[in-house]
C-alpha positions as MATLAB code, in Angstrom:
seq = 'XXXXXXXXXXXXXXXXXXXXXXXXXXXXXXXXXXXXXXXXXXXXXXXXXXXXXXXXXXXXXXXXXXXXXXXXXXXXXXXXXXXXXXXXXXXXXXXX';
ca = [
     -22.543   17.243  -23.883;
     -22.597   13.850  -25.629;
     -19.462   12.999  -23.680;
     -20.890   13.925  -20.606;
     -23.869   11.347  -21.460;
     -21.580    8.874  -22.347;
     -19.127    9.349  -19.393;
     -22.636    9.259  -17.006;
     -24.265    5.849  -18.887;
     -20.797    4.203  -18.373;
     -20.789    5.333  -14.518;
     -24.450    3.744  -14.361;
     -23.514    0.437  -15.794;
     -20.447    0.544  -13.924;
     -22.514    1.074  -10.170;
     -24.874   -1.619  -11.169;
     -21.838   -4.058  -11.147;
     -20.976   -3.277   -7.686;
     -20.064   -6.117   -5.283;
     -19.435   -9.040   -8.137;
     -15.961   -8.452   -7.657;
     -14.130   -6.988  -10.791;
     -14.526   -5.038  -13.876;
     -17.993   -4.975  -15.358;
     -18.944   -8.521  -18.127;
     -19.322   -6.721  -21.852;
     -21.255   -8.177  -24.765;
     -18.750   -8.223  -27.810;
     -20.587   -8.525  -30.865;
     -18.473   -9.712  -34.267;
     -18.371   -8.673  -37.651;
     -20.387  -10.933  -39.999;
     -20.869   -9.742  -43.759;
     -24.489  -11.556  -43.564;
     -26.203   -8.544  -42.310;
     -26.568   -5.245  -43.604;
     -25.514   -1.880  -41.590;
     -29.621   -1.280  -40.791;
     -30.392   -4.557  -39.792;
     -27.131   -4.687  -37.001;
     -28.107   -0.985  -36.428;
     -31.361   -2.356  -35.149;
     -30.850   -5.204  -33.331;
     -28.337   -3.415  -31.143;
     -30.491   -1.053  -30.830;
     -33.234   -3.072  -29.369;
     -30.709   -5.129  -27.493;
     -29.055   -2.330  -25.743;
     -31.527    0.457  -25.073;
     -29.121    2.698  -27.244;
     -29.645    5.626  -29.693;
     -29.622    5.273  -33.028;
     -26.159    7.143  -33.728;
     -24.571    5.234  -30.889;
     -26.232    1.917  -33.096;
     -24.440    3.060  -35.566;
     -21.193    3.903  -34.253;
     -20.978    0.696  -32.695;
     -22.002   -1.027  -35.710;
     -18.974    1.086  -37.669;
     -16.447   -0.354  -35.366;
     -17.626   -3.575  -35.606;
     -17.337   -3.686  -39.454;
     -13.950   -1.967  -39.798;
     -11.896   -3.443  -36.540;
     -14.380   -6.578  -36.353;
     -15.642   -6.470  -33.176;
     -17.428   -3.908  -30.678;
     -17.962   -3.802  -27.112;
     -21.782   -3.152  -27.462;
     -22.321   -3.676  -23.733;
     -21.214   -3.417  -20.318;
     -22.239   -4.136  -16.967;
     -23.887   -6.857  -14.801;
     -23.510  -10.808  -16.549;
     -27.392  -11.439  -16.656;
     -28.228   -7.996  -18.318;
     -25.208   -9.125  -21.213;
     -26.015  -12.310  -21.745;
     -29.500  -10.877  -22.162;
     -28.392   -8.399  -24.842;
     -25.885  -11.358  -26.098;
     -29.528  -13.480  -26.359;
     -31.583  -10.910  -27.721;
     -28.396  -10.100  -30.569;
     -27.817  -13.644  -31.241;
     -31.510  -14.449  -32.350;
     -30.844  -12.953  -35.406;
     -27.639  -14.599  -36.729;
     -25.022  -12.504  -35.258;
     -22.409  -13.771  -33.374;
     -21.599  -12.647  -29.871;
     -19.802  -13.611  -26.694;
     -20.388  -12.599  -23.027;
     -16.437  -12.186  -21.181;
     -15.363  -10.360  -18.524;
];
């Protein structure tokens, strides 16, 4: 079931990208040993829309392969997420 809501939230993001051209933009978010696992767990959280375990998956992967694609889909929603993630210290980058 949890793959099924995965597979369908990627699909979403995915349609709302239609007509730019190309693969969806994603919000990468890098490791930084500044903030604790709660406080990234959070922010993505907030920035994203996501649940808590998917907060803290992506904040896993970000610590041990230093970097997480904590977003995907049309550029002004990620660098929205990127704006909202950045406010509190953390580094991230909007790319296609």
């Amino acid at each position: 079931m949890a793959r099924a809501a995965v597979a369908a939230e990627r699909q979403a993001r995915a349609d709302e990208d239609v007509g730019t051209g190309g693969e969806p933009w994603k919000t990468v978010l890098f490791n930084c040993a500044c903030h604790t696992f709660d406080e990234v767990e959070k922010i993505v959280m907030q920035a994203t829309r996501c649940s808590l375990s998917r907060a803290r998956a992506l904040s896993w992967e970000v610590h041990s392969k230093g970097s997480a694609v904590v977003y995907e889909g049309p550029q002004e929603r990620c660098e929205a997420v990127a704006e909202v993630i950045a406010s509190v210290g953390l580094r991230v980058e909007v790319t296609r």
